[in-house]
PDB file of the backbone (N, CA, C, O) and the ligand in Angstrom, with CONECT records:
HET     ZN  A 101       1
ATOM      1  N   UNK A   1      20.967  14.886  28.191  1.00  0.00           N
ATOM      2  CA  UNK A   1      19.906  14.512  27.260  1.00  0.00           C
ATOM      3  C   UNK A   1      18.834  13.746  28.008  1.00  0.00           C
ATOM      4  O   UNK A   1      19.144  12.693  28.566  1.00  0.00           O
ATOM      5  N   UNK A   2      17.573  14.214  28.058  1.00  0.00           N
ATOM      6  CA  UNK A   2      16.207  13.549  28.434  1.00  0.00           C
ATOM      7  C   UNK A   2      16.038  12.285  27.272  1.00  0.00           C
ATOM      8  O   UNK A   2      16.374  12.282  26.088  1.00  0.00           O
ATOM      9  N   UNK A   3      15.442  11.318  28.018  1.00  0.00           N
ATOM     10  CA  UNK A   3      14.858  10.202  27.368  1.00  0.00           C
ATOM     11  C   UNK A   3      13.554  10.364  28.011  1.00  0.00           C
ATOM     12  O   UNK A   3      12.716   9.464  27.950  1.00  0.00           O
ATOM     13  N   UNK A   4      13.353  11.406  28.590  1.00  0.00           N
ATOM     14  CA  UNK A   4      11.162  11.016  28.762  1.00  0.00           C
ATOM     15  C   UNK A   4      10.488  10.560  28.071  1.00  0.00           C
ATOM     16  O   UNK A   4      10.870  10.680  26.907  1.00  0.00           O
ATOM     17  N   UNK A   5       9.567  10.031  28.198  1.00  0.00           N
ATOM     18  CA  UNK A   5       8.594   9.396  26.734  1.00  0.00           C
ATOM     19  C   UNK A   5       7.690  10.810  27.018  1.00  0.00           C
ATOM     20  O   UNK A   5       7.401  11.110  28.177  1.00  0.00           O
ATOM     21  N   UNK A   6       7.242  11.709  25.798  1.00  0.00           N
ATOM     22  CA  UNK A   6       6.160  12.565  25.305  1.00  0.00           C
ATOM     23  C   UNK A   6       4.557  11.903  25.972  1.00  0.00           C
ATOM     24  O   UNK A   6       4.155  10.824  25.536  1.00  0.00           O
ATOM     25  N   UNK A   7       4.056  12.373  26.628  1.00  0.00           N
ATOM     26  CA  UNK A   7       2.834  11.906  27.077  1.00  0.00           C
ATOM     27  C   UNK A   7       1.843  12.191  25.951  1.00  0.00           C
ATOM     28  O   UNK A   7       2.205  13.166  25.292  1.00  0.00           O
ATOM     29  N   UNK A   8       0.623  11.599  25.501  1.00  0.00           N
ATOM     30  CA  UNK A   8      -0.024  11.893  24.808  1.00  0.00           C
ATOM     31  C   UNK A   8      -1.065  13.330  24.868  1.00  0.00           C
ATOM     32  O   UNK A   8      -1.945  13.490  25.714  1.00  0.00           O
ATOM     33  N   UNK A   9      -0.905  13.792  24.343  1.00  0.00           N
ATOM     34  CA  UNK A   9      -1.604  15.633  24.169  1.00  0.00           C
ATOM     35  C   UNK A   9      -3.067  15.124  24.379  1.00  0.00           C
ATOM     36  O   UNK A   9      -3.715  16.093  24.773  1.00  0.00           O
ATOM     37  N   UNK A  10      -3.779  14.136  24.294  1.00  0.00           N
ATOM     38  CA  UNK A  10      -5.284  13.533  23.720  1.00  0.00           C
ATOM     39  C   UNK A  10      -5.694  12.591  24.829  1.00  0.00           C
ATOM     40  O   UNK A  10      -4.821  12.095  25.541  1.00  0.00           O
ATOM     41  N   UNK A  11      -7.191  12.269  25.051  1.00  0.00           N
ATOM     42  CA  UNK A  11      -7.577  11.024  25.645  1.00  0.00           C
ATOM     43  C   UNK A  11      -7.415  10.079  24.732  1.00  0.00           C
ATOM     44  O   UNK A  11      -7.725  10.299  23.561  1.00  0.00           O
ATOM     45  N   UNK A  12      -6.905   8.890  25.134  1.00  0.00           N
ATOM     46  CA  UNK A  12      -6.722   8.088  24.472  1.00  0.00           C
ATOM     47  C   UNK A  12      -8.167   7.203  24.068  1.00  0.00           C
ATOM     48  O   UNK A  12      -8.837   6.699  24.969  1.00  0.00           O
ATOM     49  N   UNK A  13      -8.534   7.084  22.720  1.00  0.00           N
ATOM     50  CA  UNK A  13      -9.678   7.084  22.535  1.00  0.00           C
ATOM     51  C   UNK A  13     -10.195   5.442  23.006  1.00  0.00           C
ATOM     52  O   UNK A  13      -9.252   4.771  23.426  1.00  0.00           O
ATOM     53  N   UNK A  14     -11.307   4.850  22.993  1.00  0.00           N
ATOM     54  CA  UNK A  14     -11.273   3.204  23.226  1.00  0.00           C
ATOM     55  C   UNK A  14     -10.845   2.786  22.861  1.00  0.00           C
ATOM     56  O   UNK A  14     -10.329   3.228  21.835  1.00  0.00           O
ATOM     57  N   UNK A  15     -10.614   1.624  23.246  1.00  0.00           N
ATOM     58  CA  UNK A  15      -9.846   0.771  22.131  1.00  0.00           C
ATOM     59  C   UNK A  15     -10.286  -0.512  21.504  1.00  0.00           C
ATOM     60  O   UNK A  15     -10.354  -1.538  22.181  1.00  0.00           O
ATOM     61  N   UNK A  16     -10.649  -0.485  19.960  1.00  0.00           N
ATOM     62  CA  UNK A  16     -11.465  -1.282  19.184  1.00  0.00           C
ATOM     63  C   UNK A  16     -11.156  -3.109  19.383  1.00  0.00           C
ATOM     64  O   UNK A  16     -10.164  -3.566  19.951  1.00  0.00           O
ATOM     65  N   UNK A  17     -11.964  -3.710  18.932  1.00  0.00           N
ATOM     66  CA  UNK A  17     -11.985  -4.737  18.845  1.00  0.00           C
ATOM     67  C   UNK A  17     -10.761  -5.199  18.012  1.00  0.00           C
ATOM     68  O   UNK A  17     -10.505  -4.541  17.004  1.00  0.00           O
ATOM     69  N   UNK A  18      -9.830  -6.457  18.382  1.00  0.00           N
ATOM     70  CA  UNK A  18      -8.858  -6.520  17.728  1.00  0.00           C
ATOM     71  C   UNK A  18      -7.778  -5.797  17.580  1.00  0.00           C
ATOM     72  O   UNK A  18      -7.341  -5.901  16.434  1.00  0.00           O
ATOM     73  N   UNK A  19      -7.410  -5.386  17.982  1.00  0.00           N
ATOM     74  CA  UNK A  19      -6.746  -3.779  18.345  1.00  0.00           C
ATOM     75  C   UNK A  19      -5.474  -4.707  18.918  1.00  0.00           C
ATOM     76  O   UNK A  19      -5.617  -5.363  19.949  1.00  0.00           O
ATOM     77  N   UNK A  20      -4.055  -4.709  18.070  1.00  0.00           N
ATOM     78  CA  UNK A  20      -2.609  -5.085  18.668  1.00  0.00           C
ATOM     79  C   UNK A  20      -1.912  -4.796  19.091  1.00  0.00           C
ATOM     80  O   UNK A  20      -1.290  -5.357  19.993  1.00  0.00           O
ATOM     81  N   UNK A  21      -1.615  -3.164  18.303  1.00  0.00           N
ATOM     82  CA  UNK A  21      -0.692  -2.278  18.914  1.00  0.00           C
ATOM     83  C   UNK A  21      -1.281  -1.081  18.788  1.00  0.00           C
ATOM     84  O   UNK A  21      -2.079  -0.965  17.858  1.00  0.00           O
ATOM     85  N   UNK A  22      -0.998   0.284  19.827  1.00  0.00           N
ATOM     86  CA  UNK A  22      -1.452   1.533  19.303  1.00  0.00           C
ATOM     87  C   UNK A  22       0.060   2.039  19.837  1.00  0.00           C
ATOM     88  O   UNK A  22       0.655   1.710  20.863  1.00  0.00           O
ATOM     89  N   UNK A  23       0.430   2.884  18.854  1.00  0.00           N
ATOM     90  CA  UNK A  23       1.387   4.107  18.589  1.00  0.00           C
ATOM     91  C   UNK A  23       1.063   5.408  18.631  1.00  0.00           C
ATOM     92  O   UNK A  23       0.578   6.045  17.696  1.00  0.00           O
ATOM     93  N   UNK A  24       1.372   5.888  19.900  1.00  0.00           N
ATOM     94  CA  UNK A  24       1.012   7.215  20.064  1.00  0.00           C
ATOM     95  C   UNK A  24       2.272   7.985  18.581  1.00  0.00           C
ATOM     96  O   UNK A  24       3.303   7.506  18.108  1.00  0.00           O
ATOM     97  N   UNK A  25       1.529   9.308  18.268  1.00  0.00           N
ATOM     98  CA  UNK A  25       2.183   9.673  17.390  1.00  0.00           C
ATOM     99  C   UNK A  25       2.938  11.098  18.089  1.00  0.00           C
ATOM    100  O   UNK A  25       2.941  11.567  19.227  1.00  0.00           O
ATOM    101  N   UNK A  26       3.518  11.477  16.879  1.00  0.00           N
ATOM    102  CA  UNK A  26       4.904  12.662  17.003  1.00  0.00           C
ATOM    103  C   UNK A  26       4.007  13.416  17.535  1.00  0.00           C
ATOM    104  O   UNK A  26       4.496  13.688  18.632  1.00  0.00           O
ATOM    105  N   UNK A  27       2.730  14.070  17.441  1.00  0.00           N
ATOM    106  CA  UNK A  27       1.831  15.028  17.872  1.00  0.00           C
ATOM    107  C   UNK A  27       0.748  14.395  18.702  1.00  0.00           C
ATOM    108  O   UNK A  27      -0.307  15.028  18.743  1.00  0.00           O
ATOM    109  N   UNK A  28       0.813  13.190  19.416  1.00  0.00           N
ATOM    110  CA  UNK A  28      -0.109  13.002  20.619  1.00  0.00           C
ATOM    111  C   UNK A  28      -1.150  12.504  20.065  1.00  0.00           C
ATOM    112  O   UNK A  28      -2.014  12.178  20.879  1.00  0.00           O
ATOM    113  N   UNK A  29      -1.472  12.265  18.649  1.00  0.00           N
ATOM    114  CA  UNK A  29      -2.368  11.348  18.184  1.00  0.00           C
ATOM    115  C   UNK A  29      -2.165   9.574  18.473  1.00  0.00           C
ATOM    116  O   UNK A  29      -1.315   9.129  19.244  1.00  0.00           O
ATOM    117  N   UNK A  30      -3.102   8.746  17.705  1.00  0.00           N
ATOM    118  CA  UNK A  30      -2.420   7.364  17.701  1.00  0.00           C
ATOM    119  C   UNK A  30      -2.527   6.714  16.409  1.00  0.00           C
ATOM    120  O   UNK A  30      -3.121   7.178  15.435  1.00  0.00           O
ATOM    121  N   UNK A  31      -1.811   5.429  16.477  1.00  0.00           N
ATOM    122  CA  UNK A  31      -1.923   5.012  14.931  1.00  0.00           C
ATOM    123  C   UNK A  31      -2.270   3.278  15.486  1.00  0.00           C
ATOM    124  O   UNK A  31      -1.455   2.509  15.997  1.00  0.00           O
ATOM    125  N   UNK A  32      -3.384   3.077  15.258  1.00  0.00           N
ATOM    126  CA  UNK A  32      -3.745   1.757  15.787  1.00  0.00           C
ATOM    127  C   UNK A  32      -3.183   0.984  14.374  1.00  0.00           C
ATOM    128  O   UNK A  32      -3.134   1.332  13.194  1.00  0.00           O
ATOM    129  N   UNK A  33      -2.692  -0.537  15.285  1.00  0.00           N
ATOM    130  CA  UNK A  33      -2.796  -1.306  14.132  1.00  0.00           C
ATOM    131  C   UNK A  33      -3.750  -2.603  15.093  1.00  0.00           C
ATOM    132  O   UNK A  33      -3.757  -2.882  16.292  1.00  0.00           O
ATOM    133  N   UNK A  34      -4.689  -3.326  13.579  1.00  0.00           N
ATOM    134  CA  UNK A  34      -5.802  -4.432  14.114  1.00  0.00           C
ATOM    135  C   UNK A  34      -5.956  -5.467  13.555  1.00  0.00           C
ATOM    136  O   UNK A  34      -5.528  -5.252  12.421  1.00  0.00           O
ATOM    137  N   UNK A  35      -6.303  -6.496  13.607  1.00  0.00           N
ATOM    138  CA  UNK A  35      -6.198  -8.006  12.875  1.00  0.00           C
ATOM    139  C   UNK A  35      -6.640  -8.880  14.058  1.00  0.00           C
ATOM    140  O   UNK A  35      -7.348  -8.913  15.064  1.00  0.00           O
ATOM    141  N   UNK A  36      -5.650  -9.662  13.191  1.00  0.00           N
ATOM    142  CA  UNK A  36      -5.705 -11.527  14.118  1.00  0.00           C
ATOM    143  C   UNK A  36      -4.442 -11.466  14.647  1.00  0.00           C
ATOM    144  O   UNK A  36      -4.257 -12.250  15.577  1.00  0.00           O
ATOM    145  N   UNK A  37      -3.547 -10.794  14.345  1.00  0.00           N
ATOM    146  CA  UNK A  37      -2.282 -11.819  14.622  1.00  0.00           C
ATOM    147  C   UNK A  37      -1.089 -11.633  13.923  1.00  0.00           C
ATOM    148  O   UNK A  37      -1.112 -11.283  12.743  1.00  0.00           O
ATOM    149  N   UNK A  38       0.288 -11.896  14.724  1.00  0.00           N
ATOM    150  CA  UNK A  38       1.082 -12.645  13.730  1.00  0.00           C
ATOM    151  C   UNK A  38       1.485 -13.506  12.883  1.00  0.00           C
ATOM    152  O   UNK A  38       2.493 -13.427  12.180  1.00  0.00           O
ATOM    153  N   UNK A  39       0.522 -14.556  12.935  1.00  0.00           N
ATOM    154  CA  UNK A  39       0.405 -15.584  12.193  1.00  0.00           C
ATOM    155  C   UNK A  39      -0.945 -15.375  10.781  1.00  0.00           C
ATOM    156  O   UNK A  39      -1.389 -16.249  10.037  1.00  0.00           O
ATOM    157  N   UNK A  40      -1.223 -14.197  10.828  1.00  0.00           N
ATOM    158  CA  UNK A  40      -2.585 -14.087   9.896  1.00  0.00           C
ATOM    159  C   UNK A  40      -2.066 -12.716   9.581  1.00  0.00           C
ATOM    160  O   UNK A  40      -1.518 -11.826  10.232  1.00  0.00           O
ATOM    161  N   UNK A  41      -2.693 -12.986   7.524  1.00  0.00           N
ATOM    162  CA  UNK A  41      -2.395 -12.282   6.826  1.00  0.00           C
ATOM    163  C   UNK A  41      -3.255 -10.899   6.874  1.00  0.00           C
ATOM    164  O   UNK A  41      -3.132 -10.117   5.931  1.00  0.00           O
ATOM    165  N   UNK A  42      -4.279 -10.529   8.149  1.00  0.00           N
ATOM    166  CA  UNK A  42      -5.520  -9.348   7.271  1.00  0.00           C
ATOM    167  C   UNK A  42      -4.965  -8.352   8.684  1.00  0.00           C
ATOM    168  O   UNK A  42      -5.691  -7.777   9.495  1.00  0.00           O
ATOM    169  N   UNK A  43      -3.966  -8.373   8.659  1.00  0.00           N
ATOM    170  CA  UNK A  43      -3.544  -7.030   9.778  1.00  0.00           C
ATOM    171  C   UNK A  43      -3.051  -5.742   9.426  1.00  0.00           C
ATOM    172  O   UNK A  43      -1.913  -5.609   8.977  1.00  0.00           O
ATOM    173  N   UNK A  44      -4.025  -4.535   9.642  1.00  0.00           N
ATOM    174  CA  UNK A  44      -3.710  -3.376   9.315  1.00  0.00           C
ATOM    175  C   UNK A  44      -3.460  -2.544   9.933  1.00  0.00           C
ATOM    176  O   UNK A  44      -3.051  -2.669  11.088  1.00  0.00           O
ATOM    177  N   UNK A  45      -3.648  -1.335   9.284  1.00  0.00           N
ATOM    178  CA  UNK A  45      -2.720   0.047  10.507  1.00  0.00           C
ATOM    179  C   UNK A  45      -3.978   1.174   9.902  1.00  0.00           C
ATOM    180  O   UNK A  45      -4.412   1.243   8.752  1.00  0.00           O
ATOM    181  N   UNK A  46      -4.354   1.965  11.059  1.00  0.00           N
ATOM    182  CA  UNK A  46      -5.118   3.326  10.708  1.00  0.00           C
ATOM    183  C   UNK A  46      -4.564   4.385  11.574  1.00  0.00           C
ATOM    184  O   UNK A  46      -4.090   4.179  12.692  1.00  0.00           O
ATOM    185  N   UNK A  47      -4.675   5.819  10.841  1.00  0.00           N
ATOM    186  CA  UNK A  47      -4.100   6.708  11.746  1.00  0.00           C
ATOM    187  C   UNK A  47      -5.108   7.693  12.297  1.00  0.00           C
ATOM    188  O   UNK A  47      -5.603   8.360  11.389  1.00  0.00           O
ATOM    189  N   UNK A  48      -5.635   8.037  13.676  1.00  0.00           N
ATOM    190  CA  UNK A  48      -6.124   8.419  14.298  1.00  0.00           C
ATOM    191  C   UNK A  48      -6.411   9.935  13.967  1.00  0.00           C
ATOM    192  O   UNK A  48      -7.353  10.636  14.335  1.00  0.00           O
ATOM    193  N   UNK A  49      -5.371  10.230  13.196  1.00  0.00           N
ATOM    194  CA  UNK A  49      -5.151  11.980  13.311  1.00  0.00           C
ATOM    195  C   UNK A  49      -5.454  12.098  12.053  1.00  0.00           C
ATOM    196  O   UNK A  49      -6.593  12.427  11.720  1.00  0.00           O
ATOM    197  N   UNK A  50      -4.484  11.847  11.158  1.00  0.00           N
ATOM    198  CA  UNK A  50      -4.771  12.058   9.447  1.00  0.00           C
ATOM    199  C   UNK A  50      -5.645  11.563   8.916  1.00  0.00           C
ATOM    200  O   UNK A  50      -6.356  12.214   8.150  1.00  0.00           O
ATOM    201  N   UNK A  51      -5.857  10.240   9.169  1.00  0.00           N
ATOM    202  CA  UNK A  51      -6.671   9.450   8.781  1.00  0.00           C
ATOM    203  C   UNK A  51      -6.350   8.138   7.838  1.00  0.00           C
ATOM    204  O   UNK A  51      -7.071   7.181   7.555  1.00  0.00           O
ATOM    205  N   UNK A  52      -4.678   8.525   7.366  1.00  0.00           N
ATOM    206  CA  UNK A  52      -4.074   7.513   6.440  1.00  0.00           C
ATOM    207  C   UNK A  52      -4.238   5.741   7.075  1.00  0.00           C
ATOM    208  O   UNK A  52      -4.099   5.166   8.154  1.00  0.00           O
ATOM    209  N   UNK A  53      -4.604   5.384   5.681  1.00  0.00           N
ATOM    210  CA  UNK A  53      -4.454   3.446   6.006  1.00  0.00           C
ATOM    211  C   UNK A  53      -2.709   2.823   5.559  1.00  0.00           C
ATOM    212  O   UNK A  53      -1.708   3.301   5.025  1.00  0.00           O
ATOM    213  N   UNK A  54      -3.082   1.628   6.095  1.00  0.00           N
ATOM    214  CA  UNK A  54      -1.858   0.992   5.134  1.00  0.00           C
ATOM    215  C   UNK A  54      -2.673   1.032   4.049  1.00  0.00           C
ATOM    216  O   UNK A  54      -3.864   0.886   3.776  1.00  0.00           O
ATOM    217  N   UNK A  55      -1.648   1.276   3.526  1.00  0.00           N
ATOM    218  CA  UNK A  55      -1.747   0.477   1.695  1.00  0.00           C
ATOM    219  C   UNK A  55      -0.473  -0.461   0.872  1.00  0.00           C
ATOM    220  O   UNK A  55       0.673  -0.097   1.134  1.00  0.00           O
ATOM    221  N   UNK A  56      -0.569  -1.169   0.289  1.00  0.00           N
ATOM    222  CA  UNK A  56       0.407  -2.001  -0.690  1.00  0.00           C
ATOM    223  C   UNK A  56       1.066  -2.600   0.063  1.00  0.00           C
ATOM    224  O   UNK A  56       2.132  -2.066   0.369  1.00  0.00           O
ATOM    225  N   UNK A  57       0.787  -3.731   0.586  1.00  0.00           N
ATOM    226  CA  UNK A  57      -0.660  -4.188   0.728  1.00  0.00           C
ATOM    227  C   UNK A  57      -1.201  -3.395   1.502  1.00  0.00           C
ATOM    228  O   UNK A  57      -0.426  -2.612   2.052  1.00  0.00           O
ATOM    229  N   UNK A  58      -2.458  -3.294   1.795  1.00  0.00           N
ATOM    230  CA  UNK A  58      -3.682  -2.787   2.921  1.00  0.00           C
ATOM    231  C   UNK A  58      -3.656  -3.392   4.034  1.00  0.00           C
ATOM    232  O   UNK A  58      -3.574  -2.832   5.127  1.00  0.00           O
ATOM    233  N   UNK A  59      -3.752  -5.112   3.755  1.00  0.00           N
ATOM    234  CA  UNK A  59      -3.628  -5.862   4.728  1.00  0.00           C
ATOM    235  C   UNK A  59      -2.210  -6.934   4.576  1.00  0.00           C
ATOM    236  O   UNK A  59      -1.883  -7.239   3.429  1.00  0.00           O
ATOM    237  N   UNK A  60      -1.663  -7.304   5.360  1.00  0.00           N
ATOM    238  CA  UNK A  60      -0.402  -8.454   5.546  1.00  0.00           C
ATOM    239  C   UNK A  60      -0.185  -8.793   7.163  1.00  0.00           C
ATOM    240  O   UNK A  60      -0.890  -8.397   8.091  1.00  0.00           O
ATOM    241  N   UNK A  61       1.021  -9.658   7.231  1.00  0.00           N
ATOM    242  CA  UNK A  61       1.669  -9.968   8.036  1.00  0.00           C
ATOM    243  C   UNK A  61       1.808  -8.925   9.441  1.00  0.00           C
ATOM    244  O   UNK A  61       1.921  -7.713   9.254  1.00  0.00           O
ATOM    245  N   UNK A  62       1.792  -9.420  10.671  1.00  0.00           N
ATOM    246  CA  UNK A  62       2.048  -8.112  11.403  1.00  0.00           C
ATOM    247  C   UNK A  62       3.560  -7.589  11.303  1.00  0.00           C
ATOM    248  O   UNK A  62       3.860  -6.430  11.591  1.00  0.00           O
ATOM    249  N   UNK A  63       4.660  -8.729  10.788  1.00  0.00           N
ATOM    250  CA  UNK A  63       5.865  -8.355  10.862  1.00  0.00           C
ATOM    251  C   UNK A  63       6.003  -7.677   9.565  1.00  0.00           C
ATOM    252  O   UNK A  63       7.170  -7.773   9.188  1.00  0.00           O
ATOM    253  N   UNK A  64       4.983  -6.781   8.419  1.00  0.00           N
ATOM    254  CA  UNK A  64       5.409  -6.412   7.140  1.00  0.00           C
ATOM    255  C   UNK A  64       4.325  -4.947   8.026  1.00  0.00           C
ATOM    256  O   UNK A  64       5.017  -3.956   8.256  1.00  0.00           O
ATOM    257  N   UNK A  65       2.872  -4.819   8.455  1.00  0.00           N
ATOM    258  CA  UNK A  65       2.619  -3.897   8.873  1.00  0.00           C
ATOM    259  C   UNK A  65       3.387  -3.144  10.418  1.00  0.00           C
ATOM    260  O   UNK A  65       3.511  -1.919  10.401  1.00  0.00           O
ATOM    261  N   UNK A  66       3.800  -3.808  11.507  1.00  0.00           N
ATOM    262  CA  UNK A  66       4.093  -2.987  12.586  1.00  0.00           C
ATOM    263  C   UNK A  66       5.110  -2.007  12.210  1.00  0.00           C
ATOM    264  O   UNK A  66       5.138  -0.937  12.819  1.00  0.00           O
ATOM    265  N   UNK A  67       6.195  -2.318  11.003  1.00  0.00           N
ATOM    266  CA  UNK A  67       7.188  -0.988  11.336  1.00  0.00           C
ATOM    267  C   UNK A  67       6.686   0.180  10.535  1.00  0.00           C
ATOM    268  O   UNK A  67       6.931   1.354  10.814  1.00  0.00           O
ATOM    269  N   UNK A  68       5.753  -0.352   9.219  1.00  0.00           N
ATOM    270  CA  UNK A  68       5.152   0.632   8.649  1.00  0.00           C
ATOM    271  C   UNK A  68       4.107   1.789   9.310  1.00  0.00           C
ATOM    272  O   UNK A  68       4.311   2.983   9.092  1.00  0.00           O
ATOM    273  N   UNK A  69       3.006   1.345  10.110  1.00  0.00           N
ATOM    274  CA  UNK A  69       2.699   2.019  11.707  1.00  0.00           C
ATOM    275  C   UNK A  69       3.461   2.618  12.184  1.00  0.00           C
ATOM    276  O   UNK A  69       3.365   3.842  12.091  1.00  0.00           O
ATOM    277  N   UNK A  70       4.301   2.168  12.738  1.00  0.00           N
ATOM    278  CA  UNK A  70       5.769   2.924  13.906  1.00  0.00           C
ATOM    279  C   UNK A  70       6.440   3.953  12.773  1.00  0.00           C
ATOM    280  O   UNK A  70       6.580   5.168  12.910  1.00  0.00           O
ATOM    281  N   UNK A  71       6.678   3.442  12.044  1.00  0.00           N
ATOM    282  CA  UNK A  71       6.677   5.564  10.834  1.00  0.00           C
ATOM    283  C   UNK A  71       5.906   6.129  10.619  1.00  0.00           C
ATOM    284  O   UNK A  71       5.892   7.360  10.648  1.00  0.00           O
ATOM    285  N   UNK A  72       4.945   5.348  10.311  1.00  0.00           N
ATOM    286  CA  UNK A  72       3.940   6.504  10.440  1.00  0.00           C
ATOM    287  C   UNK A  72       3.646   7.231  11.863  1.00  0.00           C
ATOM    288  O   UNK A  72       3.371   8.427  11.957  1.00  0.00           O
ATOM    289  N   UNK A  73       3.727   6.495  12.754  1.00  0.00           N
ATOM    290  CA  UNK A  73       3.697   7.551  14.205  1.00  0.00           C
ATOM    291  C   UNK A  73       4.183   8.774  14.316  1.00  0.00           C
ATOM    292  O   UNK A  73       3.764   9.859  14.720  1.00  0.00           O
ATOM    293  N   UNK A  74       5.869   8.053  13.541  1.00  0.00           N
ATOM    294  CA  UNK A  74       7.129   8.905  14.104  1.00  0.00           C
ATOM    295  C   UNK A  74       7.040  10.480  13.018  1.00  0.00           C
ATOM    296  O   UNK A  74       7.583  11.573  13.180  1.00  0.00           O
ATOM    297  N   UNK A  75       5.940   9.883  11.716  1.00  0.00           N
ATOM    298  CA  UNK A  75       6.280  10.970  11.147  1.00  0.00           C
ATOM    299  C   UNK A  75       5.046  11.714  10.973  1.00  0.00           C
ATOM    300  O   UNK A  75       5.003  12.781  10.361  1.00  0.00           O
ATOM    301  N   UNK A  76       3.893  11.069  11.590  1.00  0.00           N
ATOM    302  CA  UNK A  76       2.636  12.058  11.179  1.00  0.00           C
ATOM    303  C   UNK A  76       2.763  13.344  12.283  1.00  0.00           C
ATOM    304  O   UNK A  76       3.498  13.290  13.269  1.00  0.00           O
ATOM    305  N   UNK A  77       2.035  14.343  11.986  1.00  0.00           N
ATOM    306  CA  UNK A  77       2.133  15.678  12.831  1.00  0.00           C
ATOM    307  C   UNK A  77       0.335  16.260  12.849  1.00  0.00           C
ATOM    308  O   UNK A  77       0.021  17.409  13.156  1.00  0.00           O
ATOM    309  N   UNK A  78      -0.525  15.318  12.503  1.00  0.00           N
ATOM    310  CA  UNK A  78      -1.992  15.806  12.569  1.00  0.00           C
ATOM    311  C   UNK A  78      -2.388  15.118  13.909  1.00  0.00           C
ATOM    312  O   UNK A  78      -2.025  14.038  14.376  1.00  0.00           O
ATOM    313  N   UNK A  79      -3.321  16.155  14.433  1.00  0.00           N
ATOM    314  CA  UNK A  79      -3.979  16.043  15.361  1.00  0.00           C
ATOM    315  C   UNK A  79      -5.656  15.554  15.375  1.00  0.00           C
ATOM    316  O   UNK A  79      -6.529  15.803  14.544  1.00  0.00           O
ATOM    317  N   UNK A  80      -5.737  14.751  16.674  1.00  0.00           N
ATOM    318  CA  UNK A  80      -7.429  14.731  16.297  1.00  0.00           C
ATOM    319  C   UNK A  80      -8.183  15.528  16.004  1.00  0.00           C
ATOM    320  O   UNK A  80      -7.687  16.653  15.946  1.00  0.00           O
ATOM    321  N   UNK A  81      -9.243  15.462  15.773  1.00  0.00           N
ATOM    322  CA  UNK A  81      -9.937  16.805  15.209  1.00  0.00           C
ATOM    323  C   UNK A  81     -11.383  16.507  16.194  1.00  0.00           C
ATOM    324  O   UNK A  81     -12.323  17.299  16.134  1.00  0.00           O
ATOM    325  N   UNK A  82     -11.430  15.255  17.110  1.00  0.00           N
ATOM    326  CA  UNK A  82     -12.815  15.504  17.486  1.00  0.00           C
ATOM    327  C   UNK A  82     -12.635  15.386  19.055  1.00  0.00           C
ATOM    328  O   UNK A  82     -13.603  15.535  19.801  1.00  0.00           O
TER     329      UNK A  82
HETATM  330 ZN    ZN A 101      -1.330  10.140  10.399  1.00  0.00          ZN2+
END
């Protein structure tokens, strides 16, 4: 059994202001998440490929958004489009 990590299919696009974590996704897209912090409530997640946000909340904690991101990585399958 391989454990390679999947290289990303895409240039990895810049990377925005505030910008904490990016998650390359199941299809070589990414799913940035951006804020302040772990200690601050306005940290979100966007997905590069689909386009989905967090929602419920939109914004929270990084320890209530990062695993929600990291599924969404694991399960989106859209690609960039530009
Ligand atoms: Zn997505």
């Amino acid at each position: 059994m391989t454990t390679a990590v999947r290289a990303p299919a895409f240039t990895e696009p810049d990377r925005p202001k505030g910008l904490l974590i990016r998650f390359v996704t199941t299809s070589g897209s990414y799913v940035d998440v951006t804020g302040h912090g772990e200690h601050a409530q306005d940290n979100r997640w966007n997905c590069l490929g689909c386009g989905d946000t967090s929602r419920s909340p939109e914004q929270s904690y990084l320890f209530n958004i990062r695993p929600d991101a990291n599924d969404h990585a694991t399960a989106c399958r859209a690609i960039p489009l530009t």
